[in-house]
PDB file with one MODEL, atoms N, CA, C and O in Angstrom:
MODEL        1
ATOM      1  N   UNK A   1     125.355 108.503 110.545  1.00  0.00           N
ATOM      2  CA  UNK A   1     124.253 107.961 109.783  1.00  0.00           C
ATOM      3  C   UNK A   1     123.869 108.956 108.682  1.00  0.00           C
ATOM      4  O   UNK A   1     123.812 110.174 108.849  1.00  0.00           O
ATOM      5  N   UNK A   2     123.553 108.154 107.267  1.00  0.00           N
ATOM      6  CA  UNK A   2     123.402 109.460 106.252  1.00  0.00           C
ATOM      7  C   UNK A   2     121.921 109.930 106.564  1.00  0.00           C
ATOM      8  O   UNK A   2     121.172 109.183 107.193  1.00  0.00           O
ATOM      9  N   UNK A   3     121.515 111.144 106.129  1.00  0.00           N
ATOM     10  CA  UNK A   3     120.558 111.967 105.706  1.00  0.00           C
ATOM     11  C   UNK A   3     119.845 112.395 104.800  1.00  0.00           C
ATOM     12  O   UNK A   3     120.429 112.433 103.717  1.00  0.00           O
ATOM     13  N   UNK A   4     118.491 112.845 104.790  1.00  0.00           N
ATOM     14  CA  UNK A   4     117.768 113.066 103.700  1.00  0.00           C
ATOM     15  C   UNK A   4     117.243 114.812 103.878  1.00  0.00           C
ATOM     16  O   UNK A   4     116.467 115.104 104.788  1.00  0.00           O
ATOM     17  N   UNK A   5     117.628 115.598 103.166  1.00  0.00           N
ATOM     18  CA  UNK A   5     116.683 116.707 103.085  1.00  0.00           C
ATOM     19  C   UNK A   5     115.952 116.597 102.429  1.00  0.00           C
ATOM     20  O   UNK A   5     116.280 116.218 101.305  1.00  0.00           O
ATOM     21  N   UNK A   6     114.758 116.810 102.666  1.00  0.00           N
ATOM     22  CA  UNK A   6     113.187 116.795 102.353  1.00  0.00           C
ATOM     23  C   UNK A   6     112.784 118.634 101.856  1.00  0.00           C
ATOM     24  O   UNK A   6     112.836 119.445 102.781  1.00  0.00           O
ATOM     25  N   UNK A   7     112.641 118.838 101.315  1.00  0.00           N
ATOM     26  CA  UNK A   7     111.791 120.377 100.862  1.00  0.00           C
ATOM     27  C   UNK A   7     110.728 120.307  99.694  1.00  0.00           C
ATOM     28  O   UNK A   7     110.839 119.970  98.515  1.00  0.00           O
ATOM     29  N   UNK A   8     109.656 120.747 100.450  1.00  0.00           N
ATOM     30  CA  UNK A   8     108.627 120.985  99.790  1.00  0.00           C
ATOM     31  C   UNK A   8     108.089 122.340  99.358  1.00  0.00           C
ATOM     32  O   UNK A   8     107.499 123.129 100.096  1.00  0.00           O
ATOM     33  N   UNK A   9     108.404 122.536  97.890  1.00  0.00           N
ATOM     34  CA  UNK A   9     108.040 124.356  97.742  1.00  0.00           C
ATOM     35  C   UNK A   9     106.890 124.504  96.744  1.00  0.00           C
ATOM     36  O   UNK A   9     106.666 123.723  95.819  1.00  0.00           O
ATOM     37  N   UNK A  10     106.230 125.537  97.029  1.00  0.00           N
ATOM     38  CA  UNK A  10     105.866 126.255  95.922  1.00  0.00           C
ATOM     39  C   UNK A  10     106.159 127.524  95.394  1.00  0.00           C
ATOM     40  O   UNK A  10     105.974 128.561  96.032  1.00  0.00           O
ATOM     41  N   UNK A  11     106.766 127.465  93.858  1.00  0.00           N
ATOM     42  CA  UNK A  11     107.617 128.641  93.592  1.00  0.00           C
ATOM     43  C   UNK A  11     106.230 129.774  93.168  1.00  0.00           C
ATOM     44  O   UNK A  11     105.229 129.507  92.503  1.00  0.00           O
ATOM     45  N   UNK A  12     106.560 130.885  93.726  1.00  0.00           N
ATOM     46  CA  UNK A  12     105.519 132.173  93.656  1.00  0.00           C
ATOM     47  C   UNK A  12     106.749 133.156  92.613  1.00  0.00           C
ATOM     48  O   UNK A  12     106.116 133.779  91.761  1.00  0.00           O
ATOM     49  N   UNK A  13     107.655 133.306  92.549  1.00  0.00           N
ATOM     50  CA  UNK A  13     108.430 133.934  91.506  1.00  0.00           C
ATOM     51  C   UNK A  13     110.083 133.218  91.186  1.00  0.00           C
ATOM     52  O   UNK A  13     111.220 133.015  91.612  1.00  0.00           O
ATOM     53  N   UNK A  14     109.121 133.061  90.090  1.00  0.00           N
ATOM     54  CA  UNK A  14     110.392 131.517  89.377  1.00  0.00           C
ATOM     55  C   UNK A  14     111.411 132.354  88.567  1.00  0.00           C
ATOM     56  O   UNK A  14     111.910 131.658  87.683  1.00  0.00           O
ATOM     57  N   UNK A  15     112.013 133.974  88.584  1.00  0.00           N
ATOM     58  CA  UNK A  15     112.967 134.080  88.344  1.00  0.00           C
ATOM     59  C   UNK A  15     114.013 134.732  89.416  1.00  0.00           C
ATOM     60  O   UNK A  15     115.111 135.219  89.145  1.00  0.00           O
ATOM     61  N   UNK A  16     113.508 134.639  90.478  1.00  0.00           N
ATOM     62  CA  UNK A  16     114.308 134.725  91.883  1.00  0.00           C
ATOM     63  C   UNK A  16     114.587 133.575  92.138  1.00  0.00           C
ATOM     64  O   UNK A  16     115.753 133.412  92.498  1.00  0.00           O
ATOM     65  N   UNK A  17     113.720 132.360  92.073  1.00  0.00           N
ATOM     66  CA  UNK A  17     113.974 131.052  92.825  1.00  0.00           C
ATOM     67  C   UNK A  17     114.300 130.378  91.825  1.00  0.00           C
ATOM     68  O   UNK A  17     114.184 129.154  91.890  1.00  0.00           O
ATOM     69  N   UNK A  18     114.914 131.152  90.349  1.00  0.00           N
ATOM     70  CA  UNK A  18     116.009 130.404  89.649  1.00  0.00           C
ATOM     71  C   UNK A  18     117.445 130.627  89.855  1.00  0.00           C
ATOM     72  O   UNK A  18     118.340 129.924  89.385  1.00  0.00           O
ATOM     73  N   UNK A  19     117.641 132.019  90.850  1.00  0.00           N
ATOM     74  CA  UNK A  19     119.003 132.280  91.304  1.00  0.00           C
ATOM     75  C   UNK A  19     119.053 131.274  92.720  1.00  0.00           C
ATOM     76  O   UNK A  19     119.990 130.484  92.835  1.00  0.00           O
ATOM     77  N   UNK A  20     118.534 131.315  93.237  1.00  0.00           N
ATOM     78  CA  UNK A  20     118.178 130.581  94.472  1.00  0.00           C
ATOM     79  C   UNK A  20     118.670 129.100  94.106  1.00  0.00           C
ATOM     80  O   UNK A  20     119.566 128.564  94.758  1.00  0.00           O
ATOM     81  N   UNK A  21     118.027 128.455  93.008  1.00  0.00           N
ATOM     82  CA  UNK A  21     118.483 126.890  92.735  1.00  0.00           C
ATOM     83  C   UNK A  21     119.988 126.973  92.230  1.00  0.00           C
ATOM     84  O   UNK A  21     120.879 126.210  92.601  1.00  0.00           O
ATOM     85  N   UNK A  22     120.168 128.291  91.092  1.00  0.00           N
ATOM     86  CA  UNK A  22     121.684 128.348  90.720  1.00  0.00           C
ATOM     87  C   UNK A  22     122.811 127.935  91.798  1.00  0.00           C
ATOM     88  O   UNK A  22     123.699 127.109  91.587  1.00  0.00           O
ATOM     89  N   UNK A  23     122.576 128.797  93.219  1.00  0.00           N
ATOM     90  CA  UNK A  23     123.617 128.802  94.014  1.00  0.00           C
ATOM     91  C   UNK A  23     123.517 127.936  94.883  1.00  0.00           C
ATOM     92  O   UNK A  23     124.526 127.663  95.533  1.00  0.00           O
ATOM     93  N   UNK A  24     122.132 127.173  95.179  1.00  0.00           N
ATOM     94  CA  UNK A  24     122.523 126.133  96.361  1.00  0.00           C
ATOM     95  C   UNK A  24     122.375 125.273  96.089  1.00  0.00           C
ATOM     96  O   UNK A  24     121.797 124.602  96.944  1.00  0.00           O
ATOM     97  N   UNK A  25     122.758 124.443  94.614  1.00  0.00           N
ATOM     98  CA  UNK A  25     122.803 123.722  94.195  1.00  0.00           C
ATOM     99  C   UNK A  25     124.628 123.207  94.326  1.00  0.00           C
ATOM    100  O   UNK A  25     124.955 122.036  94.135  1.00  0.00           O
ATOM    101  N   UNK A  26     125.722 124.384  94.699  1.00  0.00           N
ATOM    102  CA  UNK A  26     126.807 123.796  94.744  1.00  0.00           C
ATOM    103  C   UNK A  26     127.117 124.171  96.270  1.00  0.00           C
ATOM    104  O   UNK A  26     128.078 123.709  96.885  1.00  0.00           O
ATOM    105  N   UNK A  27     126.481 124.779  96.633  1.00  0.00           N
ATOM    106  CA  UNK A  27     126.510 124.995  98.260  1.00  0.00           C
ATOM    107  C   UNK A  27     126.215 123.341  98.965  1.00  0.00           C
ATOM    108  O   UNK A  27     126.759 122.627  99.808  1.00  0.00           O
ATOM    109  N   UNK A  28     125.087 123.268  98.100  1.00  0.00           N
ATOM    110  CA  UNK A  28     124.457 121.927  98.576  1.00  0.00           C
ATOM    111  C   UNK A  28     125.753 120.179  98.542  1.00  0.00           C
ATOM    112  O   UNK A  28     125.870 119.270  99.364  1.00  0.00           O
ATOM    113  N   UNK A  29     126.332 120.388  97.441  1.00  0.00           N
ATOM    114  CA  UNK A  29     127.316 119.217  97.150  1.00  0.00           C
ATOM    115  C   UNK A  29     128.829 119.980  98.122  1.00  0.00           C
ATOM    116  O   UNK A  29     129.518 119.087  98.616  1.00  0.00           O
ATOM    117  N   UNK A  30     129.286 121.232  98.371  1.00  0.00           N
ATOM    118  CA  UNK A  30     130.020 121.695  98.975  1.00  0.00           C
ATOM    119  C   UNK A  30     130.089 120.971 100.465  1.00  0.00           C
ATOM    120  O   UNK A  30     130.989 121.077 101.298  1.00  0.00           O
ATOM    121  N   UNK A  31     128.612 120.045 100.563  1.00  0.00           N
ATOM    122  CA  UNK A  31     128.817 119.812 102.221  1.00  0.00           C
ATOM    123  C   UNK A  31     128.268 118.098 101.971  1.00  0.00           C
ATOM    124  O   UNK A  31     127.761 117.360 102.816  1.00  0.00           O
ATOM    125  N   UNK A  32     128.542 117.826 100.656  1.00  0.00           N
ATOM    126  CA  UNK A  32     128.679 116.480 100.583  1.00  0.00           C
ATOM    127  C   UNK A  32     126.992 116.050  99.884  1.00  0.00           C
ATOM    128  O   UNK A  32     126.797 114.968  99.330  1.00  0.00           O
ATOM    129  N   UNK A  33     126.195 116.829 100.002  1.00  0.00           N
ATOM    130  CA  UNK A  33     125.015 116.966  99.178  1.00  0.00           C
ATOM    131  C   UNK A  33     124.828 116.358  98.166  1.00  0.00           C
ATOM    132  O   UNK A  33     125.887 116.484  97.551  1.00  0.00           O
ATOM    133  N   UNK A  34     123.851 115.495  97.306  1.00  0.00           N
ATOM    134  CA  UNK A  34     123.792 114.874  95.996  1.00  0.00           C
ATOM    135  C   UNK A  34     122.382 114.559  96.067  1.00  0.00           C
ATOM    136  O   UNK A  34     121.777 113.928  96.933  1.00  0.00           O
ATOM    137  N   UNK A  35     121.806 115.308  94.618  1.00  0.00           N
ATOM    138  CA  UNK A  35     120.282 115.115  94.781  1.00  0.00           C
ATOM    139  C   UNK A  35     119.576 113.939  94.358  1.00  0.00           C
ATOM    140  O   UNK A  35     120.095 113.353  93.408  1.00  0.00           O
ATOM    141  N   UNK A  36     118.358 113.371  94.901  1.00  0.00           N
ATOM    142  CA  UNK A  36     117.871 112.204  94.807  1.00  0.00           C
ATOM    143  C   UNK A  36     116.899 112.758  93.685  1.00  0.00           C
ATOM    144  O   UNK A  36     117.117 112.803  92.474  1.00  0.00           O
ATOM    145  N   UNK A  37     115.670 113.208  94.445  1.00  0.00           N
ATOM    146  CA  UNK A  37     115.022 113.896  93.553  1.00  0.00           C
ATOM    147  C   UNK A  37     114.915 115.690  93.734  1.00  0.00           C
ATOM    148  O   UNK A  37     115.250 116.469  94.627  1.00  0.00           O
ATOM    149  N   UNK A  38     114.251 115.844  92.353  1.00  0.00           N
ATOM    150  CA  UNK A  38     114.441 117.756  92.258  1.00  0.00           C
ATOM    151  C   UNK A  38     113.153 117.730  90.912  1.00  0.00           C
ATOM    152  O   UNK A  38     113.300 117.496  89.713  1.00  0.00           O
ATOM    153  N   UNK A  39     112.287 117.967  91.459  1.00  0.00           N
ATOM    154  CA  UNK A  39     110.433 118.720  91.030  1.00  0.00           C
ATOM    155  C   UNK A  39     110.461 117.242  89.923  1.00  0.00           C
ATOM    156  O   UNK A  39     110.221 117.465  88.736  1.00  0.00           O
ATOM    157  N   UNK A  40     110.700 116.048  90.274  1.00  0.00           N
ATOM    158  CA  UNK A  40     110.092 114.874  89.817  1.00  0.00           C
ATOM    159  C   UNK A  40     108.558 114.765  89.576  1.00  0.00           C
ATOM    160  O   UNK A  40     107.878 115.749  89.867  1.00  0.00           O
ATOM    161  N   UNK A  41     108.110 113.944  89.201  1.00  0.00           N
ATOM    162  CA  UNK A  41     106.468 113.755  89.312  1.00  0.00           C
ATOM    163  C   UNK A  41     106.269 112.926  90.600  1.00  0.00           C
ATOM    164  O   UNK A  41     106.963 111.991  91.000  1.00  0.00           O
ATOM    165  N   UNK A  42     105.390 113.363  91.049  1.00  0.00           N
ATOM    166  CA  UNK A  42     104.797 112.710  92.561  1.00  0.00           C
ATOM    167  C   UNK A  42     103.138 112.694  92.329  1.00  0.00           C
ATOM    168  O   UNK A  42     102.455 113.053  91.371  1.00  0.00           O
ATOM    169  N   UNK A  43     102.752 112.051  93.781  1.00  0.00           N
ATOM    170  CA  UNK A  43     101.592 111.275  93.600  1.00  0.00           C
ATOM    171  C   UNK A  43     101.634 112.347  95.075  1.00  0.00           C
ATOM    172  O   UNK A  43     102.694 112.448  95.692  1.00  0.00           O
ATOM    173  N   UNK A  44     100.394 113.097  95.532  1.00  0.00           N
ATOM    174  CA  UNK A  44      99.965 113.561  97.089  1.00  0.00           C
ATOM    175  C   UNK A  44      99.264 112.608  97.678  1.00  0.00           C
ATOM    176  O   UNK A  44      98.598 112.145  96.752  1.00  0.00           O
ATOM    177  N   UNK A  45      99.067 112.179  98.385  1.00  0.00           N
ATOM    178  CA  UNK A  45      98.474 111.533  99.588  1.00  0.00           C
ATOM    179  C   UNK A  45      97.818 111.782 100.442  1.00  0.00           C
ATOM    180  O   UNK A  45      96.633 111.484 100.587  1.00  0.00           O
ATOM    181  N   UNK A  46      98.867 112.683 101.501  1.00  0.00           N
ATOM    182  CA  UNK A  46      98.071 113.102 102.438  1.00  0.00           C
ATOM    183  C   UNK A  46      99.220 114.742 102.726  1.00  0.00           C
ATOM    184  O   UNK A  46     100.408 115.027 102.575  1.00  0.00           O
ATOM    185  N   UNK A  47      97.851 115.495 103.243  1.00  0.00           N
ATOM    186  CA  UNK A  47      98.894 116.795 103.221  1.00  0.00           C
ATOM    187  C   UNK A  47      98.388 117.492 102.700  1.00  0.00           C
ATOM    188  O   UNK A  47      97.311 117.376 102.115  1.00  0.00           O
ATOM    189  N   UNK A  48      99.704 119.223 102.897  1.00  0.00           N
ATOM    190  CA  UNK A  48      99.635 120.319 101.766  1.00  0.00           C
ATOM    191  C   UNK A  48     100.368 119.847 100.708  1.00  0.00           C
ATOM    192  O   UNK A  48     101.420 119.236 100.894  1.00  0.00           O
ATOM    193  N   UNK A  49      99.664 120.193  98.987  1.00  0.00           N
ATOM    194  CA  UNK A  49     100.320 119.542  98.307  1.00  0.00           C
ATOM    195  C   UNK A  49     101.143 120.971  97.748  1.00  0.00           C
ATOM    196  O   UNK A  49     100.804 122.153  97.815  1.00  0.00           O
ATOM    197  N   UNK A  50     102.634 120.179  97.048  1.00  0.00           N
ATOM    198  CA  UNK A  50     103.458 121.460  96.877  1.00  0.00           C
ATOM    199  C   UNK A  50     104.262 121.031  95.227  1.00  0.00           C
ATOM    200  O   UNK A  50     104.899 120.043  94.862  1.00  0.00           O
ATOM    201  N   UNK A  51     103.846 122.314  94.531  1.00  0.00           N
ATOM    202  CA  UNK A  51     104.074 121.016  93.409  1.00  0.00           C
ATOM    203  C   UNK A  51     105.834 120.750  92.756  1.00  0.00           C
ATOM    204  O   UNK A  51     106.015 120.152  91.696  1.00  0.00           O
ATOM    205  N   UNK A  52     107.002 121.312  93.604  1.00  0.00           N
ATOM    206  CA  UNK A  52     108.244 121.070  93.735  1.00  0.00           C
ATOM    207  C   UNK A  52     108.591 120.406  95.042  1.00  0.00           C
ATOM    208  O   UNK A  52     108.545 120.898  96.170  1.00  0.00           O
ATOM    209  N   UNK A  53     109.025 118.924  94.591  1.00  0.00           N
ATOM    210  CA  UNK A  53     109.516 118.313  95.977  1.00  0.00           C
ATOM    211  C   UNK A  53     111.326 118.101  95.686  1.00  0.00           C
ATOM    212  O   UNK A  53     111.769 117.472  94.725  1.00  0.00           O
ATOM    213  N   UNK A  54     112.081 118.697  96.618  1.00  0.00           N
ATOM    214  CA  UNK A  54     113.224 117.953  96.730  1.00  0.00           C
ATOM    215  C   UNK A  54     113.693 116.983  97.571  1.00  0.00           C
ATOM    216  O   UNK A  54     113.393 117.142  98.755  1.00  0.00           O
ATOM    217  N   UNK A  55     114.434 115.893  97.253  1.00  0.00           N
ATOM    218  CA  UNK A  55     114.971 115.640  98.079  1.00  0.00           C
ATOM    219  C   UNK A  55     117.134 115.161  97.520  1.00  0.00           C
ATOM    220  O   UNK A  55     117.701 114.594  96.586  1.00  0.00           O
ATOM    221  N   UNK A  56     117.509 115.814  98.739  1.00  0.00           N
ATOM    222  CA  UNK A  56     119.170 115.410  98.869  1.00  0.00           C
ATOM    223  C   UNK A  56     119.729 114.595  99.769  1.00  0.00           C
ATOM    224  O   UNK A  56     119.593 115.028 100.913  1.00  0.00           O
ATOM    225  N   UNK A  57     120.412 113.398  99.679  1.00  0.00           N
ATOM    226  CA  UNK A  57     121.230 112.735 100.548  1.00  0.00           C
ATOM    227  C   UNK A  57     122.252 113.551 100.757  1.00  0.00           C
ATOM    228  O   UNK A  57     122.860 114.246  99.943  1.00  0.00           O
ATOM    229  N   UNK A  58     122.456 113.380 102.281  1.00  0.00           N
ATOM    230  CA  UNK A  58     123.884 113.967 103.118  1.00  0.00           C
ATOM    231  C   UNK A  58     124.716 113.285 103.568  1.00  0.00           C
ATOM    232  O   UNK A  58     124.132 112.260 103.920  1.00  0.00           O
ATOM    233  N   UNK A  59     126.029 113.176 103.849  1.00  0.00           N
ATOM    234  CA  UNK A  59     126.800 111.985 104.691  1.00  0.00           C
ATOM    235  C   UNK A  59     125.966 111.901 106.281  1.00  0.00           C
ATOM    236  O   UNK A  59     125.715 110.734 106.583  1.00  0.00           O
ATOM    237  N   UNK A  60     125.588 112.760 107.144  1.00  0.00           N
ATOM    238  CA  UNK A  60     125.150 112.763 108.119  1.00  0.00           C
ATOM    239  C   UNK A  60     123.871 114.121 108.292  1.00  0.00           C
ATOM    240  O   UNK A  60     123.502 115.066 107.595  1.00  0.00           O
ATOM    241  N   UNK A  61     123.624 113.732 109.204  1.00  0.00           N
ATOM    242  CA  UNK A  61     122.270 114.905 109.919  1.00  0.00           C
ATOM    243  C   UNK A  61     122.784 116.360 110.036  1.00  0.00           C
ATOM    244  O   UNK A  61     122.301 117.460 109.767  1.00  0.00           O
ATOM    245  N   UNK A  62     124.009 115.902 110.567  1.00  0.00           N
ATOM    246  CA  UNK A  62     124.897 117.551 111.113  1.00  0.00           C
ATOM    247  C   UNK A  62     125.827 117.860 109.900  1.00  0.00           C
ATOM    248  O   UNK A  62     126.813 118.542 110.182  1.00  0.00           O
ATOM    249  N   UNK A  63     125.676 117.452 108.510  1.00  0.00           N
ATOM    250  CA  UNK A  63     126.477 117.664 107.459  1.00  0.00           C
ATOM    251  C   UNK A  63     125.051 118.657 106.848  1.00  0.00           C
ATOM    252  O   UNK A  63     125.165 119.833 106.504  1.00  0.00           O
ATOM    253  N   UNK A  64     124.045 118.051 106.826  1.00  0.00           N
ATOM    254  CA  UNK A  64     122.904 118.565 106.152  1.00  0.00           C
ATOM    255  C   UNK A  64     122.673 120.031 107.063  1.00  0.00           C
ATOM    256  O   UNK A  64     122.540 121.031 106.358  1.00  0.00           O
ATOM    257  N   UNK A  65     122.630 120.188 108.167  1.00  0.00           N
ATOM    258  CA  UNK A  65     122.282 121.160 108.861  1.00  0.00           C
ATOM    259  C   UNK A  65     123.508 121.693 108.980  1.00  0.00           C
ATOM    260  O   UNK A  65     123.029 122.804 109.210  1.00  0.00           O
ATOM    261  N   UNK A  66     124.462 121.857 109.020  1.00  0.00           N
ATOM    262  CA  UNK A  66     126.235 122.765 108.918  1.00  0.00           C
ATOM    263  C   UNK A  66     125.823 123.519 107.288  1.00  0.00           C
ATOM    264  O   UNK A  66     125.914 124.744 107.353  1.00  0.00           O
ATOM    265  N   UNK A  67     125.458 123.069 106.079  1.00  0.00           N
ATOM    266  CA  UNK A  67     125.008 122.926 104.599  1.00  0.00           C
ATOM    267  C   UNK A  67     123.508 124.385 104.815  1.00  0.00           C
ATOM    268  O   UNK A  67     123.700 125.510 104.352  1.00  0.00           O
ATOM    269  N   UNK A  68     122.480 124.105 105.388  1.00  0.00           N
ATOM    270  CA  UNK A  68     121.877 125.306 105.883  1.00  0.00           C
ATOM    271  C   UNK A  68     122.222 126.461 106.396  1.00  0.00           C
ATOM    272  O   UNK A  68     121.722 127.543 106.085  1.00  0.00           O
ATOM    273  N   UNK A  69     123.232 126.249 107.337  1.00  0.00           N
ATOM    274  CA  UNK A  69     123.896 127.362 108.047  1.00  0.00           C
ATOM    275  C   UNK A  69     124.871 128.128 107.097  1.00  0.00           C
ATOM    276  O   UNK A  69     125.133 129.329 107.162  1.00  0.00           O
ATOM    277  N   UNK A  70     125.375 127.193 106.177  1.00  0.00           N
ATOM    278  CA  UNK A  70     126.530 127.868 105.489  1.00  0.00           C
ATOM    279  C   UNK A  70     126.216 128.936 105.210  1.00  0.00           C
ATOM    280  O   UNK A  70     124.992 129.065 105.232  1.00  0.00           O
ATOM    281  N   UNK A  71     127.054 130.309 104.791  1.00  0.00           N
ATOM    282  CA  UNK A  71     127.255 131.450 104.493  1.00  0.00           C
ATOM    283  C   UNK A  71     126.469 131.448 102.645  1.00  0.00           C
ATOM    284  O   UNK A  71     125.678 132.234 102.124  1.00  0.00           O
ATOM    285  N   UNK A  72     127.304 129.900 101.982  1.00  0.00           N
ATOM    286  CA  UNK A  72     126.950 130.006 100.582  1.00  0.00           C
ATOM    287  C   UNK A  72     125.621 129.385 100.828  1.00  0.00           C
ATOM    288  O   UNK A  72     125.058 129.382  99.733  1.00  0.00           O
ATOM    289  N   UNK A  73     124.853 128.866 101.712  1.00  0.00           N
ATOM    290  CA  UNK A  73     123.454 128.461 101.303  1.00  0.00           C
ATOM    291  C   UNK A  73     122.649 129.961 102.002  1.00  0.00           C
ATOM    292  O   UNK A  73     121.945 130.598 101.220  1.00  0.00           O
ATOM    293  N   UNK A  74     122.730 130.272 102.885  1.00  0.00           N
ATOM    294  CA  UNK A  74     121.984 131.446 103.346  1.00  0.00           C
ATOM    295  C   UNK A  74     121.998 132.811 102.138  1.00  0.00           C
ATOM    296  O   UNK A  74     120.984 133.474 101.920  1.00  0.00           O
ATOM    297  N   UNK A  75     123.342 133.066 101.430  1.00  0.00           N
ATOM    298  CA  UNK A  75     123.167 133.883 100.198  1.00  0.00           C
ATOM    299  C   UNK A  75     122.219 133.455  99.006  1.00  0.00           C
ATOM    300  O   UNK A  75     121.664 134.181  98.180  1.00  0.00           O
ATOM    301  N   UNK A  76     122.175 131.649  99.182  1.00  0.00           N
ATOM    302  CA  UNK A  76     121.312 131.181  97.850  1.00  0.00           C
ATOM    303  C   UNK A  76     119.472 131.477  98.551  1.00  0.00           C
ATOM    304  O   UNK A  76     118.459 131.725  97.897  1.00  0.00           O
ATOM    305  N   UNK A  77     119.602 131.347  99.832  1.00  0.00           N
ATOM    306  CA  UNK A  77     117.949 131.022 100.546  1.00  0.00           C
ATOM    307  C   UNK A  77     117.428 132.618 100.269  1.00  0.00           C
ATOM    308  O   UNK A  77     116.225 132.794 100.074  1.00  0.00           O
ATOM    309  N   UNK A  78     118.551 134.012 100.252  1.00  0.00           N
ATOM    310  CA  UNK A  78     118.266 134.923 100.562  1.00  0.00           C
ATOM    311  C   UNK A  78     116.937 135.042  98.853  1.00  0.00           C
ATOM    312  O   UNK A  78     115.768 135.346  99.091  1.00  0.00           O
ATOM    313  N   UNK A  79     117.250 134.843  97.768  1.00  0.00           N
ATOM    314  CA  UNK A  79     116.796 134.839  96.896  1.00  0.00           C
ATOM    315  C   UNK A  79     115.562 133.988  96.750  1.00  0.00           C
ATOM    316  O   UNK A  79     114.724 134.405  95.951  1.00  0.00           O
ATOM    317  N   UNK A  80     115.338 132.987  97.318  1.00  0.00           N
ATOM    318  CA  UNK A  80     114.099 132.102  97.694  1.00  0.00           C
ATOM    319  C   UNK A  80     112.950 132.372  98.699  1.00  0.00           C
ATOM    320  O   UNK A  80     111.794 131.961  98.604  1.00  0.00           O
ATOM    321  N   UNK A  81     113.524 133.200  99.756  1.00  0.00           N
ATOM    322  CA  UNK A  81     113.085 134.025 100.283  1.00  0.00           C
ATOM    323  C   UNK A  81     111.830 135.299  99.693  1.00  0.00           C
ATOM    324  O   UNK A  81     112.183 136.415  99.313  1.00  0.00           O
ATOM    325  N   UNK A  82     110.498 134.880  99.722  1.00  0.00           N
ATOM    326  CA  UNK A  82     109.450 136.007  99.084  1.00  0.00           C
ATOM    327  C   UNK A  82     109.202 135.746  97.590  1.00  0.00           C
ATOM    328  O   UNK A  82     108.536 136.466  96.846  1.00  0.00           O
ATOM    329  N   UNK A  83     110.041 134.246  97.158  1.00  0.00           N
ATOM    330  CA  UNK A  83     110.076 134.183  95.954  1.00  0.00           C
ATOM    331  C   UNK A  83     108.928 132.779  96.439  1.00  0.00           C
ATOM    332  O   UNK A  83     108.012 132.749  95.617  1.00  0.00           O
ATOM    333  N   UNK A  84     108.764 131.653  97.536  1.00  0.00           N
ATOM    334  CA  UNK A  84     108.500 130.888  97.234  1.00  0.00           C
ATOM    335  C   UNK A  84     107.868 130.168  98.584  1.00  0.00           C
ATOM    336  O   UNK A  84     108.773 129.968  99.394  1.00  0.00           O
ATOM    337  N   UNK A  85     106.905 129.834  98.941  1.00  0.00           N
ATOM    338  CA  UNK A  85     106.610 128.901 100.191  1.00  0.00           C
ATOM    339  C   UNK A  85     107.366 127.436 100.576  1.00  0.00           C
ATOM    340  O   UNK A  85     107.934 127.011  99.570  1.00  0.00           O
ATOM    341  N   UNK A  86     107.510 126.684 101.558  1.00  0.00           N
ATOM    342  CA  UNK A  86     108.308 126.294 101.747  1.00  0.00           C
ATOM    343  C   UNK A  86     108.375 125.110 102.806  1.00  0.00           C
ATOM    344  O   UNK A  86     108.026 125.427 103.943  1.00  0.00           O
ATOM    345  N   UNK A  87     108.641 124.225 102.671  1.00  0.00           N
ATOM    346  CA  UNK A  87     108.809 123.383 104.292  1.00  0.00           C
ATOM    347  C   UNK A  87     109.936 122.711 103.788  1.00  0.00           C
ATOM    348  O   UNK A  87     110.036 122.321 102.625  1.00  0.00           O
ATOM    349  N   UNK A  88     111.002 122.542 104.893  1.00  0.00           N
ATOM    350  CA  UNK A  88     112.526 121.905 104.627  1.00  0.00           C
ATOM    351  C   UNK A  88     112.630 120.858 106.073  1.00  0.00           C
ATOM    352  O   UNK A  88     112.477 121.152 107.259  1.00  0.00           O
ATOM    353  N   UNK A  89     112.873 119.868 105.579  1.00  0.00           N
ATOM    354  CA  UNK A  89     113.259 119.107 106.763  1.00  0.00           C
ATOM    355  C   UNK A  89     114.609 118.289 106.918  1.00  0.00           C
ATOM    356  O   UNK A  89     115.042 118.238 105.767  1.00  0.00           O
ATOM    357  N   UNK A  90     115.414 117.686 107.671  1.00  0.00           N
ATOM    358  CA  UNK A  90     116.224 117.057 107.579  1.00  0.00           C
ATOM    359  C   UNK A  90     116.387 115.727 108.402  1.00  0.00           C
ATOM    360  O   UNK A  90     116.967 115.781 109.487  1.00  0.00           O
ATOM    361  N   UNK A  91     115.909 114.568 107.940  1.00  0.00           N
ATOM    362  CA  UNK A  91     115.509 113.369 108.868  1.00  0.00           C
ATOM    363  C   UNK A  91     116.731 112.130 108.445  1.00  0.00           C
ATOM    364  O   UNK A  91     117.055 111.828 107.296  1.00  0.00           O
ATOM    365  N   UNK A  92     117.367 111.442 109.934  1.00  0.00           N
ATOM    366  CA  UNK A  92     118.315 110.243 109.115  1.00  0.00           C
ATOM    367  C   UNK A  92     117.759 109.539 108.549  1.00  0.00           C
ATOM    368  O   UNK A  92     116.546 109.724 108.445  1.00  0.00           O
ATOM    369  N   UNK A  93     118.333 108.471 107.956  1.00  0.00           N
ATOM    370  CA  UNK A  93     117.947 107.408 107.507  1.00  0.00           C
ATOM    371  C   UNK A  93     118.063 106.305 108.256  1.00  0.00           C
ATOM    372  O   UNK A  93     118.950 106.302 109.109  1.00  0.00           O
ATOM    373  N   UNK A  94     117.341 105.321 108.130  1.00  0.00           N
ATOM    374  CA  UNK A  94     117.697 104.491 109.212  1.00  0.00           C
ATOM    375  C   UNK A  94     118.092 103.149 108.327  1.00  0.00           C
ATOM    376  O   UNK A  94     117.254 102.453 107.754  1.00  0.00           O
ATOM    377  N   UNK A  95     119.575 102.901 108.317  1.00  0.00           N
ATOM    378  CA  UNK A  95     120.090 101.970 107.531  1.00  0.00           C
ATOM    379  C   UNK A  95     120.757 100.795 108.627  1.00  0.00           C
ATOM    380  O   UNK A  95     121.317  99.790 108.188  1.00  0.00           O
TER     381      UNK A  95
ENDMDL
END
């Protein structure tokens, strides 16, 4: 069943968490990744509001989470890391 990563950030230093988008942006399609949306305009609702939302379709749940683990996304997170707050989720879709 495909997948959605969900991340909600706020960037605190936007020239670290521009190396950060550089590299897991092909880390991200490396595991079948393709972005839906990336810091679109949104409407908050309900919640912490964060004013970069992503979201990426995956072929599956365990494609999206293998894609986290990778070696090339953990070198891209290392740079996002202190650069930016954060919530990442990975939920199927139910098609």
């Amino acid at each position: 069943m495909p997948a959605l990563w969900i991340a909600h950030v706020t960037v605190t230093d936007p020239e670290a968490y521009g190396k950060y988008a550089e590299l897991a942006g092909p880390a991200i399609a490396a595991h079948g990744g393709t972005f839906i949306a990336r810091g679109a305009r949104f409407v908050q609702l309900e919640g912490k509001e964060r004013p970069r939302n992503v979201v990426a379709r995956f072929p599956s749940l365990e494609a999206a989470v293998e894609c986290y683990k990778s070696d090339a996304y953990q070198a891209a997170l290392n740079h996002a890391r202190g650069a930016s707050e954060r919530e990442l989720m990975v939920v199927e879709i139910a098609e």
